[in-house]
C-alpha positions as CSV (number, residue, x, y, z in Angstrom):
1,X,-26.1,-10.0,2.8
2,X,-26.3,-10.7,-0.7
3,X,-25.3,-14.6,-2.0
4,X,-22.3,-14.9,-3.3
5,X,-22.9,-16.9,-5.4
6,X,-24.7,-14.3,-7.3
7,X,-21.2,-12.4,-7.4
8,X,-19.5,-15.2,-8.5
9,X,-20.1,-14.8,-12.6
10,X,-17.0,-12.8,-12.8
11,X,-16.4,-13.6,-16.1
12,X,-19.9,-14.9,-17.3
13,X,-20.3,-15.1,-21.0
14,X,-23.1,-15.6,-23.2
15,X,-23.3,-19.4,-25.3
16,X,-20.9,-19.3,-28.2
17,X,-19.1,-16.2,-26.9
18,X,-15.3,-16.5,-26.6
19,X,-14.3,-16.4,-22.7
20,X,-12.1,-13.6,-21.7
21,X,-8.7,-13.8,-22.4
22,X,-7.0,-11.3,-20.2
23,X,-4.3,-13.3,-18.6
24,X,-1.3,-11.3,-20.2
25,X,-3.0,-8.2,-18.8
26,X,-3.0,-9.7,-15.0
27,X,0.6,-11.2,-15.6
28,X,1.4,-7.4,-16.3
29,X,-0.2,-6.3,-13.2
30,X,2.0,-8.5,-11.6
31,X,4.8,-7.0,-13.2
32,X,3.8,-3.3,-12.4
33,X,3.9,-4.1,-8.6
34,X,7.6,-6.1,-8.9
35,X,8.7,-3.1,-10.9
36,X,7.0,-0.2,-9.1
37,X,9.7,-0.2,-6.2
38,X,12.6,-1.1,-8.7
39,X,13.5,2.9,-10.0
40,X,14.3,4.6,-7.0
41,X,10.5,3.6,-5.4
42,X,9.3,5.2,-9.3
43,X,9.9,8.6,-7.0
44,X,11.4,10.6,-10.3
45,X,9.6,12.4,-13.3
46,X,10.7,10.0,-15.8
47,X,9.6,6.8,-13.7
48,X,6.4,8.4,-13.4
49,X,5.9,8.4,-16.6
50,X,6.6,4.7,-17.3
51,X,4.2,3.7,-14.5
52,X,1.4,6.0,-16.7
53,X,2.7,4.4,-20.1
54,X,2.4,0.6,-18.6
55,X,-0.7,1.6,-17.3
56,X,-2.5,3.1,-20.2
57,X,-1.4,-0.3,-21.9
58,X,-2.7,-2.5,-19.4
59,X,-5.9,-0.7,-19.5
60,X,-5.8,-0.8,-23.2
61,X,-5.5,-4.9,-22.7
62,X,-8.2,-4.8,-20.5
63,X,-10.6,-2.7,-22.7
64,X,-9.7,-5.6,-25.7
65,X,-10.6,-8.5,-23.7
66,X,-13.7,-7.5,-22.4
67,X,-14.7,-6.3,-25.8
68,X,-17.2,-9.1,-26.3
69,X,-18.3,-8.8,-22.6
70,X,-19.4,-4.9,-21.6
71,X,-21.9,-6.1,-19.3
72,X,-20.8,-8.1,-17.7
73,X,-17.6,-5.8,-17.3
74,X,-20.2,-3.8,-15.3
75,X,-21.4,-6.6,-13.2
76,X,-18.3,-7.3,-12.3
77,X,-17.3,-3.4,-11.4
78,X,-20.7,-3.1,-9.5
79,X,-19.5,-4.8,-6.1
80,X,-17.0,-1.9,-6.1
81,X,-18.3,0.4,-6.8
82,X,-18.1,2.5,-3.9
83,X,-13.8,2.5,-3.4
84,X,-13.8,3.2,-7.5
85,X,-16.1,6.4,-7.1
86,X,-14.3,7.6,-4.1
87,X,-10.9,7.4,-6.3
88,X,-12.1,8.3,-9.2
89,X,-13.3,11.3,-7.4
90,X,-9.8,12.1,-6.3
91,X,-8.7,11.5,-10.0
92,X,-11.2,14.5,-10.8
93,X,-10.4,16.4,-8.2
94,X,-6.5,16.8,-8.9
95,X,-6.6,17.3,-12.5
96,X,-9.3,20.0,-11.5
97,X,-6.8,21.8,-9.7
98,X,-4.7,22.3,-13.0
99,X,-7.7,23.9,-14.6
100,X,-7.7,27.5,-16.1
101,X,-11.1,28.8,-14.4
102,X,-12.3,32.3,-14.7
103,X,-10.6,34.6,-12.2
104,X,-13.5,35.4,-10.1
105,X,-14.1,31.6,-8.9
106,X,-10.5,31.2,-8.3
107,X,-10.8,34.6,-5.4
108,X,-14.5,33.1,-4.6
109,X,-12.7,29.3,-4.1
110,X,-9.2,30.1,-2.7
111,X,-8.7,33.3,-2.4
112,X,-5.0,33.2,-1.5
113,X,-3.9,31.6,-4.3
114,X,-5.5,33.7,-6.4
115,X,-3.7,36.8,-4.4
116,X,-0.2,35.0,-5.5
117,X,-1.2,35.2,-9.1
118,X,-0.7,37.8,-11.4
119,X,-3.5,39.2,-12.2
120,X,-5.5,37.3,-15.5
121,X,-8.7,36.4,-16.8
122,X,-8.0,33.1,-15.9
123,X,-6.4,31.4,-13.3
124,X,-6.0,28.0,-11.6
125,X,-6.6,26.6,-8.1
126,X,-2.7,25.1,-8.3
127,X,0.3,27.3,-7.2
128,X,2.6,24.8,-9.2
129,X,0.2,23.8,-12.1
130,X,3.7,21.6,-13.1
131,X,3.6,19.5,-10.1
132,X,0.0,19.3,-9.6
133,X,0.0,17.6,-13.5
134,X,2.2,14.9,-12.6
135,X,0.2,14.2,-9.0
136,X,-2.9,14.2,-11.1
137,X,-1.0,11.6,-13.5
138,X,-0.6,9.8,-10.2
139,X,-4.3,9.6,-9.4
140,X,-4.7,7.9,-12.7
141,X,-2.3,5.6,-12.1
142,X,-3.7,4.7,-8.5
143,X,-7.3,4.6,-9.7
144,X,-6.4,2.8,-12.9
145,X,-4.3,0.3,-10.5
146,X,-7.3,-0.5,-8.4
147,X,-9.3,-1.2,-11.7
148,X,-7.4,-3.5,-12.8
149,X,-6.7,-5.7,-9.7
150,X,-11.1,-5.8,-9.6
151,X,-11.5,-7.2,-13.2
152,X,-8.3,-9.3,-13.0
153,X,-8.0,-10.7,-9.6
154,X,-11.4,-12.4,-10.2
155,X,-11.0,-16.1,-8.5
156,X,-8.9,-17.3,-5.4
157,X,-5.9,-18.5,-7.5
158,X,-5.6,-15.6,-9.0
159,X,-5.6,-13.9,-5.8
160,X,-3.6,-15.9,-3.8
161,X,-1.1,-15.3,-6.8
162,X,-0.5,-11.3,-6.1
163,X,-0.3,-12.1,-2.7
164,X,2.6,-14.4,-3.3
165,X,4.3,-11.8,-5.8
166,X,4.3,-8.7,-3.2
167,X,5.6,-11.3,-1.0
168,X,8.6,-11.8,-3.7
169,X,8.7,-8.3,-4.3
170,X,9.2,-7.4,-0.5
171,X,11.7,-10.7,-0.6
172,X,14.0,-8.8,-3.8
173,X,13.9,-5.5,-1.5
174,X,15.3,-7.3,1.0
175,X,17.9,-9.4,-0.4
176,X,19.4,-6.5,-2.7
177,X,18.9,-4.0,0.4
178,X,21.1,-6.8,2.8
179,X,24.1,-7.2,-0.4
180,X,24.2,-3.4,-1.0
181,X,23.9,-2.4,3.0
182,X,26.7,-4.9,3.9
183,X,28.9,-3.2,1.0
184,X,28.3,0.3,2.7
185,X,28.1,1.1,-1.1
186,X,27.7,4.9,-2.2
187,X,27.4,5.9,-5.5
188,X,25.3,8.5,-7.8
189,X,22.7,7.5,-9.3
190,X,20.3,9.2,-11.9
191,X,22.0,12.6,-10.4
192,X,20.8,11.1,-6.4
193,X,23.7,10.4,-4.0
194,X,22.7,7.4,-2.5
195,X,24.3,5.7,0.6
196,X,23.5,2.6,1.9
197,X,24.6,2.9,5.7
198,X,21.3,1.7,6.4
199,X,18.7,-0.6,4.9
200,X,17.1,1.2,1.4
201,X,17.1,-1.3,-0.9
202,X,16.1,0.1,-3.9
203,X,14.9,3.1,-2.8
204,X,16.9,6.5,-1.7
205,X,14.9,6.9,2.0
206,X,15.2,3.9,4.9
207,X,11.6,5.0,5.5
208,X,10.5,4.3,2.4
209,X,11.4,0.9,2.0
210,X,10.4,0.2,5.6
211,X,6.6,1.3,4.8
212,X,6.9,-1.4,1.8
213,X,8.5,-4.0,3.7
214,X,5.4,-3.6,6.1
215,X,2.6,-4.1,3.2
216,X,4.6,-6.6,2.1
217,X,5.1,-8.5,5.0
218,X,1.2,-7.8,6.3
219,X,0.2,-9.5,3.2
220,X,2.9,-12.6,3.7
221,X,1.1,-13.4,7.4
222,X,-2.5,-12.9,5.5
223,X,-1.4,-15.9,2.8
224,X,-0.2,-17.9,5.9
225,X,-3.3,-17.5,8.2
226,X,-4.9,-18.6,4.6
227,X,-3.4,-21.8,5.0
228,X,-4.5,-22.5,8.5
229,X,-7.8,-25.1,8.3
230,X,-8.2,-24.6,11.6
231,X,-8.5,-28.4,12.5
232,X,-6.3,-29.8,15.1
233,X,-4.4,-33.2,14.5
234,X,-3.8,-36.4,16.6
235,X,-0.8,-39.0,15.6
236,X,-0.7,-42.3,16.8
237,X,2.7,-42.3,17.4
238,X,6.3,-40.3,17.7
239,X,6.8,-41.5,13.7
240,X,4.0,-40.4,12.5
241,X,4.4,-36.9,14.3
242,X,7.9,-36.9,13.2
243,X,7.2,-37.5,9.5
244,X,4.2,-34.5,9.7
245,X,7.0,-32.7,11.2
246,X,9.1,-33.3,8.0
247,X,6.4,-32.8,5.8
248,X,5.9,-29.3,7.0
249,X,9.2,-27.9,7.2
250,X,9.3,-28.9,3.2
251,X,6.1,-27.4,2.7
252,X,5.5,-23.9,0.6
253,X,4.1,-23.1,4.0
254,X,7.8,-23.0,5.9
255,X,9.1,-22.0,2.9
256,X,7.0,-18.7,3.1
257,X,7.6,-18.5,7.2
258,X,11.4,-18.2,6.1
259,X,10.9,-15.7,3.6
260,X,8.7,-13.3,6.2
261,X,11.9,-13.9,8.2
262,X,14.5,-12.1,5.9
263,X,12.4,-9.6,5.1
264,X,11.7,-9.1,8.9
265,X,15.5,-8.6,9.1
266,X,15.1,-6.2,6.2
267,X,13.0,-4.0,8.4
268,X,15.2,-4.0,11.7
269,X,17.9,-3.3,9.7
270,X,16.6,0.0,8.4
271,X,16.2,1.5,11.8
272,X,13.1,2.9,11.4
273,X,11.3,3.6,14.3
274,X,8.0,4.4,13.1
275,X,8.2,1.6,10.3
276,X,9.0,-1.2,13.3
277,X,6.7,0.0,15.8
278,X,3.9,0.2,13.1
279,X,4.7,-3.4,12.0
280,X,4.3,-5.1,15.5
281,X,1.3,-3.0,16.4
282,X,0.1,-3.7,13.6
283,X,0.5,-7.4,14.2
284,X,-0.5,-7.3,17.3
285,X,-3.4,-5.2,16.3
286,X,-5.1,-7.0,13.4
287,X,-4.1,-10.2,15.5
288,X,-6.6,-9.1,18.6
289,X,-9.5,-8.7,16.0
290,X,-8.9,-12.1,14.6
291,X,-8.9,-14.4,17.8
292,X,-12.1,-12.7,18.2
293,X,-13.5,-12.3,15.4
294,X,-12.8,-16.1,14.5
295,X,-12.9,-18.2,17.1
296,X,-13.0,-21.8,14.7
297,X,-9.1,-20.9,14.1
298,X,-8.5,-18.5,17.2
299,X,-5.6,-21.5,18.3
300,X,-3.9,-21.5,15.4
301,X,-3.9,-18.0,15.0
302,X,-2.7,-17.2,18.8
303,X,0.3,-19.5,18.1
304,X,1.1,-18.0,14.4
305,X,1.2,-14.1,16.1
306,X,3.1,-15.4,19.3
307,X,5.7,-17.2,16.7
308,X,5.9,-14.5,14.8
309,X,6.5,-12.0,17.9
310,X,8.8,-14.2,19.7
311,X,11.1,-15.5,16.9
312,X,10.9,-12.3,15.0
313,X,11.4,-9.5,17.9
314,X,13.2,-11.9,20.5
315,X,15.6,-14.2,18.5
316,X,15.8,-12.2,14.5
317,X,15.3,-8.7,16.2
318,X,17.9,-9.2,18.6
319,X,20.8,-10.6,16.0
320,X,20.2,-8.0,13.7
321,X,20.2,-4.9,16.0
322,X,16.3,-4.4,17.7
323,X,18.1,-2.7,20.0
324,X,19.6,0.2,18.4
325,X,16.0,0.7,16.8
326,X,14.3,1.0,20.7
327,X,17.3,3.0,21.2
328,X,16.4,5.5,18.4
329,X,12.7,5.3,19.6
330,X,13.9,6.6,23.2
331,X,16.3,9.2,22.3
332,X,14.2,12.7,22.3
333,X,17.1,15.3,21.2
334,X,18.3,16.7,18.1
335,X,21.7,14.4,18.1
336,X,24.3,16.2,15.9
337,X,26.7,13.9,14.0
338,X,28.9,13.8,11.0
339,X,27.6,17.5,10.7
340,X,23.9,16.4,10.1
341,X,20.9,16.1,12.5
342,X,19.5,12.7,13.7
343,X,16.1,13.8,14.1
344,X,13.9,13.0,16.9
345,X,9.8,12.3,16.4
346,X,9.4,15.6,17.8
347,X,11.7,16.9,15.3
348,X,10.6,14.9,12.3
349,X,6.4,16.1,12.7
350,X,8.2,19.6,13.3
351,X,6.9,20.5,9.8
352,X,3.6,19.0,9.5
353,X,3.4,21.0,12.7
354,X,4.5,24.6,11.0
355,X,2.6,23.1,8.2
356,X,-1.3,23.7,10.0
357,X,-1.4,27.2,8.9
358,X,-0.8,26.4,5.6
359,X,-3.7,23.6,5.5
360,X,-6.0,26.4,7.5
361,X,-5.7,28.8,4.7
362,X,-6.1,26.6,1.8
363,X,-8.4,24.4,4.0
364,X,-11.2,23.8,0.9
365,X,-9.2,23.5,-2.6
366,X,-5.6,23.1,-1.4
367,X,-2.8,24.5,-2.6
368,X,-2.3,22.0,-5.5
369,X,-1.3,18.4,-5.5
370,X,2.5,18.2,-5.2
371,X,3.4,22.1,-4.2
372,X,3.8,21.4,-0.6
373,X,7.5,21.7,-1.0
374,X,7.3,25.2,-2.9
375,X,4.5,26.6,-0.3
376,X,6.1,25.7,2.9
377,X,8.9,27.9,2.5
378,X,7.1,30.6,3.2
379,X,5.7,29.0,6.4
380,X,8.7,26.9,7.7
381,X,10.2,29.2,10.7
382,X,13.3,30.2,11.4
383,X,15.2,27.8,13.4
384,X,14.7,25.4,10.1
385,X,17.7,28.0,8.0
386,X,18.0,27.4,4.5
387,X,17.4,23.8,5.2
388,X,15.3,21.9,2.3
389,X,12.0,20.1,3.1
390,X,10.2,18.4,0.7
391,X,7.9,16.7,2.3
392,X,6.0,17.5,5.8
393,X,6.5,14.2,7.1
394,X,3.0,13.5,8.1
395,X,0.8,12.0,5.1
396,X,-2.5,13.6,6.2
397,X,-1.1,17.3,6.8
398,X,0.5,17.0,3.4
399,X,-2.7,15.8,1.8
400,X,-5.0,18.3,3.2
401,X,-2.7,20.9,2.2
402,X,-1.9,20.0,-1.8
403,X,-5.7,18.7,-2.2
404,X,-7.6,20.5,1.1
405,X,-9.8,18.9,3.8
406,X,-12.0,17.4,1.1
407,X,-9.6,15.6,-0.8
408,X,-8.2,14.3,2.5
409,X,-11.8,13.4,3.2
410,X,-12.2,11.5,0.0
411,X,-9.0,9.2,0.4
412,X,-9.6,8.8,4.2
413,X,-12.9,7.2,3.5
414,X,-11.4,4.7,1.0
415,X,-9.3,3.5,4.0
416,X,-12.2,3.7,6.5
417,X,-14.3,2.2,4.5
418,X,-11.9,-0.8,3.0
419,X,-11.0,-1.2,7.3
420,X,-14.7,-1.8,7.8
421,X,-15.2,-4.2,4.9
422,X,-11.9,-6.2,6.4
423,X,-12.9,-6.3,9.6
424,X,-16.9,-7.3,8.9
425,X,-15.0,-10.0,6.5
426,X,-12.8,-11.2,9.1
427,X,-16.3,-11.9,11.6
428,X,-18.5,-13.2,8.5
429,X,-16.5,-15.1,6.1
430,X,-15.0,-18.7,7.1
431,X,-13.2,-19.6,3.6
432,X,-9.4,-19.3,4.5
433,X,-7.9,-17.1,1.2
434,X,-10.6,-14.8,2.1
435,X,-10.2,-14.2,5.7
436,X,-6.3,-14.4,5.5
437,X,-6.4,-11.5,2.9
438,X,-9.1,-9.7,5.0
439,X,-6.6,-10.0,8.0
440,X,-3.5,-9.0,5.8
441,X,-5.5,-5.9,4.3
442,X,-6.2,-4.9,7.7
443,X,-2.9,-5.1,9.4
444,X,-1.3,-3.1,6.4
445,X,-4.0,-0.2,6.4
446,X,-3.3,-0.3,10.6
447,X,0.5,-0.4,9.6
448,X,0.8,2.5,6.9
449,X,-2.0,4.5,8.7
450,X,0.8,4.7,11.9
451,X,3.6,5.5,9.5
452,X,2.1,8.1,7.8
453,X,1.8,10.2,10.8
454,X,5.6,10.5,10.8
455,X,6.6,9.8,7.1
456,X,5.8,10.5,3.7
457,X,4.8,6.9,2.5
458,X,1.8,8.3,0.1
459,X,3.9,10.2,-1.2
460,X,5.8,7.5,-2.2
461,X,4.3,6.1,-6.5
462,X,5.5,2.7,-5.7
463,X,4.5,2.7,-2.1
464,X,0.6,4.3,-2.7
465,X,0.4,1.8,-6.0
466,X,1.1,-1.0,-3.8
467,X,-1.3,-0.4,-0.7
468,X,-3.8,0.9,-3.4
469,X,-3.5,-2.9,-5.4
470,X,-3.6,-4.3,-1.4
471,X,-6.9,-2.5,-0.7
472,X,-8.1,-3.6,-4.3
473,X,-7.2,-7.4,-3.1
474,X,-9.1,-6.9,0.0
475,X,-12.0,-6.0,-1.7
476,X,-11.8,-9.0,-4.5
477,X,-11.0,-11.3,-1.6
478,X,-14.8,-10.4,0.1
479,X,-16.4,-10.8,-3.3
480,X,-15.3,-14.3,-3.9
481,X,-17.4,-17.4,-3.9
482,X,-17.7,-19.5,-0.6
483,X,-15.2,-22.6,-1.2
484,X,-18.2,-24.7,-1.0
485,X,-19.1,-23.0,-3.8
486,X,-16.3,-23.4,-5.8
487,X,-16.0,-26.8,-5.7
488,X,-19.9,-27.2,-6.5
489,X,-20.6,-25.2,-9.7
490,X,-18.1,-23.4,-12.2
491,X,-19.9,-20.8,-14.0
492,X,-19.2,-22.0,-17.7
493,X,-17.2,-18.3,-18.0
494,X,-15.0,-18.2,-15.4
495,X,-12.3,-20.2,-17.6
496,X,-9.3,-18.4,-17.7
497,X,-7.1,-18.0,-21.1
């Protein structure tokens, strides 16, 4: 493996060169993810468009402070550049789809979509070249998120930093999801009738807000397994264990343990089934592969994951209403209430399942990013009536059919490949922000990766930005310098401005 210390010069300059001065643009990075979830989860048109506008500024920022330091802007790119070629791939690929191409390599590429034009000299891989412009906007905002987080997140405290403010941001969900839920407000908003019978926060879907509350929360236990240093302590006497005792429940430490508690309670409370069952496997998951992967703080981390499970699912869980989620999780009928449907999970993948045709036939360019919701009305069977689906429940059926099996391809090796770099993190690297963000990376991928197979979380600005900006941290946090390190040598341009 290569030193890290070699990686380290994140910033480097050259002698009499000003260092770079970028700390407005990673304040506003911090910003983007509080504000990402704040408009509805940014799932309208016009909140799109802010999340492009504070993007392009942010980039803009970035591009000024580095003016003075191009390469070593490259230097610090090059450990990623693998995760940045794969999205910026994606990027290509949906604006692609918006195109006008000459007719004949439309009918040579997709031929179907080039049946359900009218007839031109030119025509484009998108059935809803509208749509498929503002998914392609998207991809600039996710790639251009990840970009940012690499060339900003450059040292620990930085780091540990966006940790702690999707950690707040999950925190705000929760506490204005609680108020409004035990209101039972309903109200219109920006022309959406929302009620808040259940958990949503600031979102208009309980789903929604439960995928976020799990990246959120996966990235909360990451900062506290950070904080384990995996020694073990002997007192003399009861005072002096009493006194520790103090000292840690007045520690940021407890202070963050209390925090993962409400927003636990946030998450029961929404009833999703998917969204709980993918947070505790998760958990339980990522928190196999670090007692084995790290046996120097395999104690400490069995009694953090048992704490976690017992006071969250037995004690939280069961105050709040666990029970009526397991209760939604058993129930396998089409309940009918209030005139609506309470869908089952057999009911809910019921259109990623009519969807399959739809991905077989546009199987190598898609159908266009974003016209899922247009196409599948021609697919959806009967028994579904005039009913409205806009999205097909399942992440990776909705993918491979806007983008086809090779954009599906593209975004599932990001993930693979960010789970592998965790994981090999988790069994290599002993400094603790590193391996606590390794272990939160790796529980959130696990968590969103279960959700998706139900729910629409990728589909989702607020919800892809933020797991995009988590895989981003994952990858910053294996590029850091060994501790050792850091207290050893400062590289003369790693000041911060």
């Amino acid at each position: 493996m290569r030193n890290h210390a070699s990686s380290a010069k994140t910033a480097a300059v050259r002698p009499g060169v000003p260092p770079v001065h970028d700390r407005w643009v990673y304040g506003g990075l911090l910003a983007l993810l509080v504000w990402a979830p704040l408009p509805l989860g940014s799932n309208r048109t016009w909140a799109i468009g802010i999340l492009v506008l504070l993007v392009v500024a942010l980039l803009g920022g970035m591009v000024w402070a580095w003016r003075h330091h191009s390469t070593q802007a490259l230097s610090q790119l090059q450990p990623f550049a693998w995760p940045l070629g794969l999205l910026f791939a994606m990027l290509l690929w949906s604006w692609a789809q918006t195109l006008p191409l000459p007719a004949a390599w439309v009918q040579l590429l997709s031929p179907l979509a080039a049946a359900a034009e009218a007839p031109a000299s030119s025509m484009t891989l998108s059935l809803d070249v509208y749509q498929s412009h503002i998914t392609a906007s998207l991809c600039f905002v996710y790639f251009s998120a990840f970009l940012l987080a690499t060339m900003t997140l450059r040292d620990s405290d930085r780091l540990n930093r966006a940790a702690a403010t999707l950690v707040f941001s999950g925190l705000l969900q929760s506490i204005v999801g609680v108020l409004l839920f035990s209101m039972k407000l309903h109200y219109t908003l920006f022309f959406v009738d929302i009620a808040h019978d259940r958990m949503l926060g600031t979102y208009v879907y309980h789903n929604s807000l439960a995928g976020y509350l799990c990246m959120c929360l996966s990235m909360g236990i990451g900062l506290m397994l950070a904080r384990l240093d995996g020694k073990s302590r002997h007192y003399a006497n009861w005072q002096a264990r009493t006194k520790a005792a103090i000292a840690f429940v007045l520690s940021p430490t407890m202070r963050l343990r209390l925090y993962l508690v409400v927003m636990v309670i946030a998450l029961v409370l929404t009833r999703s089934r998917m969204g709980n069952s993918a947070f505790f496997t998760a958990l339980l998951v990522a928190g196999l592969l670090a007692v084995l992967l790290a046996r120097k703080t395999a104690p400490q981390t069995i009694a953090l994951v048992l704490s976690l499970i017992v006071i969250d699912v037995l004690v939280v869980g069961t105050g709040v209403g666990l029970e009526k989620v397991v209760q939604r999780i058993e129930d396998t009928e089409l309940r009918v209430a209030d005139g609506g449907l309470s869908e089952s999970v057999e009911a809910r993948t019921e259109a990623a399942r009519l969807a399959l045709p739809l991905v077989k036939d546009y199987w190598l360019t898609g159908s266009g990013g974003g016209s899922f919701y247009n196409l599948f009305m021609t697919y959806r069977s009967p028994t579904y009536g005039n009913a409205y689906v806009s999205h097909a429940h399942n992440d990776f059926v909705e993918i491979a059919s806007d983008y086809g099996l090779p954009g599906l391809a593209l975004l599932g090796l990001v993930a693979v490949s960010s789970l592998v770099r965790m994981v090999w993190l988790m069994a290599r690297r002993r400094s603790r922000l590193p391996w606590g963000m390794a272990f939160g990376v790796a529980m959130a991928i696990v968590a969103l990766t279960m959700h998706s197979t139900v729910d629409f979380n990728l589909q989702i600005p607020a919800n892809a930005l933020t797991m995009v900006v988590i895989l981003a941290m994952g990858w910053v946090a294996g590029n850091l310098p060994s501790e050792r390190f850091q207290k050893t040598r400062r590289s003369p341009g790693t000041e911060l401005a």
